[in-house]
One Martini backbone bead per residue (centre of mass of N, CA, C, O) as a GRO file, in nm:
protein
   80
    1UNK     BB    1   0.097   0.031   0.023
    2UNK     BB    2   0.034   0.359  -0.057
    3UNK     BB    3   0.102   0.684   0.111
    4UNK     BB    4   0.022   1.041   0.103
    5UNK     BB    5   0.126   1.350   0.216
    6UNK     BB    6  -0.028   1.639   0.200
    7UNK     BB    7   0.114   1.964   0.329
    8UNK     BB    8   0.081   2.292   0.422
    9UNK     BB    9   0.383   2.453   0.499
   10UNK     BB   10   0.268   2.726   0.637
   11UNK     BB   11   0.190   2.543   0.922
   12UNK     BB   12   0.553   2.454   0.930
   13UNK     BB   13   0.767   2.667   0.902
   14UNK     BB   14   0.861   2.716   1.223
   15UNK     BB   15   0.941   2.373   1.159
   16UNK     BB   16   1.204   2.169   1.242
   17UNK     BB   17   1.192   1.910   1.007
   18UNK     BB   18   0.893   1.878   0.944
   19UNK     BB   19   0.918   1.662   0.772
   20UNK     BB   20   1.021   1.409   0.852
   21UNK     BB   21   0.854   1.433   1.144
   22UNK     BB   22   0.618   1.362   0.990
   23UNK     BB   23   0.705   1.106   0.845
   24UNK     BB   24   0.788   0.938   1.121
   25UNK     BB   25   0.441   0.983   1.231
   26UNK     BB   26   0.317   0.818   1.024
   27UNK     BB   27   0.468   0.565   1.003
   28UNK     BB   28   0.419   0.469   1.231
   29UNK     BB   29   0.116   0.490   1.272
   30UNK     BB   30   0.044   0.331   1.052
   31UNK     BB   31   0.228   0.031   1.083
   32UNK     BB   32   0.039  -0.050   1.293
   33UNK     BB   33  -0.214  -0.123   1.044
   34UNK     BB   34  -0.014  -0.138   0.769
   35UNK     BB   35   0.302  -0.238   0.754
   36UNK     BB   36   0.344  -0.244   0.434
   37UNK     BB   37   0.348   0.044   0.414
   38UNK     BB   38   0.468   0.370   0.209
   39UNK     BB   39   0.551   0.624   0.292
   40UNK     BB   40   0.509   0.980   0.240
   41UNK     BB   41   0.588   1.350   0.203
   42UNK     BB   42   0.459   1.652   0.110
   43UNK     BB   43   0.541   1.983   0.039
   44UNK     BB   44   0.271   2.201   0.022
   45UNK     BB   45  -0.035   2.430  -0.078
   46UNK     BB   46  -0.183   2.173   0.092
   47UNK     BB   47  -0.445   1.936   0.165
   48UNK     BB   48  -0.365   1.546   0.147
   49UNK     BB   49  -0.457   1.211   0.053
   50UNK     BB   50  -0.272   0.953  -0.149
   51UNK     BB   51  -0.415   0.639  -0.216
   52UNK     BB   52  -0.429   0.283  -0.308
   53UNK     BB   53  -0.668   0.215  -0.109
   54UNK     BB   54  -0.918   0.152  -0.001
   55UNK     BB   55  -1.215   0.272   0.139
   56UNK     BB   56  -1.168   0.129   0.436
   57UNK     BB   57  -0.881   0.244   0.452
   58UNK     BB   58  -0.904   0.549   0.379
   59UNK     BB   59  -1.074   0.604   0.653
   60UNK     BB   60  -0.823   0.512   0.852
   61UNK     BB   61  -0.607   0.707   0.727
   62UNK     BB   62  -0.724   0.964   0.799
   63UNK     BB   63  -0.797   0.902   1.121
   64UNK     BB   64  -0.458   0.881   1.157
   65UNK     BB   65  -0.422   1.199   1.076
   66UNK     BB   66  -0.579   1.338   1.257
   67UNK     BB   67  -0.467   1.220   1.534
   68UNK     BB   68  -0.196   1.320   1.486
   69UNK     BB   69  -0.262   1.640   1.464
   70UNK     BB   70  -0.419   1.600   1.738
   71UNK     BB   71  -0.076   1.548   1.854
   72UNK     BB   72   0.130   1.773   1.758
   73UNK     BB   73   0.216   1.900   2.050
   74UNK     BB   74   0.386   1.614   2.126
   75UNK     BB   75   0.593   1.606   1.835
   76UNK     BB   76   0.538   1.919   1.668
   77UNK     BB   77   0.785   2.151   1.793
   78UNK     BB   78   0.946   2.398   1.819
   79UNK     BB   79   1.245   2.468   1.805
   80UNK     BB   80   1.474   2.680   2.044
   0.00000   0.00000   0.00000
């Protein structure tokens, strides 16, 4: 299974290597549901979920990226 995250970086512009930091909470969390998927993520100026995943696979990816940017405050933080 292949996942993209496309996630506008201009609200997360203020945090150092807010990419990677993303790709690595991301991949956490999708592959404890999904061990075999293969996540990516992408900064542009827009969000979006990607994946060829089906109909109620990619309802549980939605819901897990949810719940990552609702916890964002505990991993995705400016370094001082």
């Amino acid at each position: 299974m292949q996942v993209t995250l496309i996630y506008d970086k201009r609200n997360v512009g203020m945090v150092r290597d807010a990419s990677s930091r993303i790709e690595a909470e991301l991949t956490k969390r999708v592959q404890r549901v999904f061990a075999d998927a293969e996540v990516k993520v992408k900064p542009m100026q827009r969000n979006g979920l990607d994946t060829d995943a089906s109909k109620s696979d990619k309802a549980i990816l939605a819901r897990i990226v949810e719940e990552m940017f609702d916890d964002a405050a505990e991993w995705l933080t400016p370094e001082e």
